[in-house]
C-alpha positions as CSV (number, residue, x, y, z in Angstrom):
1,X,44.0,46.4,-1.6
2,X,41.8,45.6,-4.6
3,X,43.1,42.4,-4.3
4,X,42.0,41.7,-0.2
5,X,38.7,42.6,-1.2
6,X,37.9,40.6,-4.4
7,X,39.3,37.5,-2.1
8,X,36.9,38.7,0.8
9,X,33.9,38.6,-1.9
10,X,34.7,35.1,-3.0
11,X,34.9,34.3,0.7
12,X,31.5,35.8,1.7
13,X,30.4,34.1,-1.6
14,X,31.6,31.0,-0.7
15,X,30.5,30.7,2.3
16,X,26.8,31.7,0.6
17,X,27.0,28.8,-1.7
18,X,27.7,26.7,1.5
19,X,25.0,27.7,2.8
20,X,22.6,27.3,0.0
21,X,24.3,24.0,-0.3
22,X,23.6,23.2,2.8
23,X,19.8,24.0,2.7
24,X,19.1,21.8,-0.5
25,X,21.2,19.2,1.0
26,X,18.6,19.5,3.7
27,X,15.7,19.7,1.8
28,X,16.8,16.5,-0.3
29,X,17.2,14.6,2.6
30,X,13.4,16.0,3.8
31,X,11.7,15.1,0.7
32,X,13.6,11.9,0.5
33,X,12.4,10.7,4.2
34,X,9.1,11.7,3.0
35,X,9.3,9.4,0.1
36,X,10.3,6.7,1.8
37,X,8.0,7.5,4.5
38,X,5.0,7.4,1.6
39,X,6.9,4.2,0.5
40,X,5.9,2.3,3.4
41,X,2.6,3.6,3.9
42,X,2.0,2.4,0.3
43,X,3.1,-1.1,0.9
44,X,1.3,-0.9,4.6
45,X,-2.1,-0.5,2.4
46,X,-1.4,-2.9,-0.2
47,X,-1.0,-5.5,2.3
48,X,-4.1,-4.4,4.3
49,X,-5.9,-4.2,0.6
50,X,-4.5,-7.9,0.2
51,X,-5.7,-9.3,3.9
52,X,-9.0,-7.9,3.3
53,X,-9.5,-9.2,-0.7
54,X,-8.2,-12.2,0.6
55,X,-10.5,-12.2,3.2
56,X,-13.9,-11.5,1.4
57,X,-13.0,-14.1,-1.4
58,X,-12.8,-16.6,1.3
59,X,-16.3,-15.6,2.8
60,X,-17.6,-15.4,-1.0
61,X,-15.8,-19.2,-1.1
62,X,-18.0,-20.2,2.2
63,X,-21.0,-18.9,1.3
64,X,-21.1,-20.3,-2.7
65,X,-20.3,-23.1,-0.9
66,X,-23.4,-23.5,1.4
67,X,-25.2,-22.5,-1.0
68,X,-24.1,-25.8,-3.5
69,X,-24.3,-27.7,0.0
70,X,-28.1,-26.3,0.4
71,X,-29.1,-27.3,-3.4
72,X,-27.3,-31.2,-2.9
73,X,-29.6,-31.3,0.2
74,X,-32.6,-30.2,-1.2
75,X,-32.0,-32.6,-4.3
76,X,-31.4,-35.7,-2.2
77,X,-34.7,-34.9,-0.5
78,X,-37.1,-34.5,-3.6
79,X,-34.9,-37.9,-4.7
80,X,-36.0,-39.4,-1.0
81,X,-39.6,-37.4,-1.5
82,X,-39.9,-38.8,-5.2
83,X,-38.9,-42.5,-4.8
84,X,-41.4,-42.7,-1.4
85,X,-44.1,-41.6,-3.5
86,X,-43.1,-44.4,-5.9
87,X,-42.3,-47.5,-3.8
């Protein structure tokens, strides 16, 4: 009799553990979605961060640009300005 019961409670014991297995088993497989879920949203900035850096340095590139553009024109106009005065 003693014997039934003590294999009973490491039945009902067992089939706790399962259960608690089973939960963590759950739970590791929750948090590691949300990981790789994080993961991606990560990357998914990085690569908008990227677009848009790459995007004002370009602008900054065009407009430094002009700028040099602007000073080469009004330089070759005092040049043009100057050597009418002269001639």
């Amino acid at each position: 009799m003693w014997y039934r019961n003590w294999i009973n409670r490491q039945q009902r014991e067992i089939a706790v553990r399962r259960d608690v297995v089973a939960s963590r088993r759950a739970e590791a497989d929750g948090a590691r979605a949300k990981a790789t879920k994080t993961h991606i949203d990560v990357r998914v900035l990085e690569n908008l961060r990227d677009k848009k850096w790459r995007a004002y340095t370009e602008e900054e590139r065009r407009a430094e640009q002009k700028e040099i553009d602007w000073l080469a024109v009004l330089r070759t106009s005092r040049q043009a300005d100057s050597s009418k005065e002269c001639g």
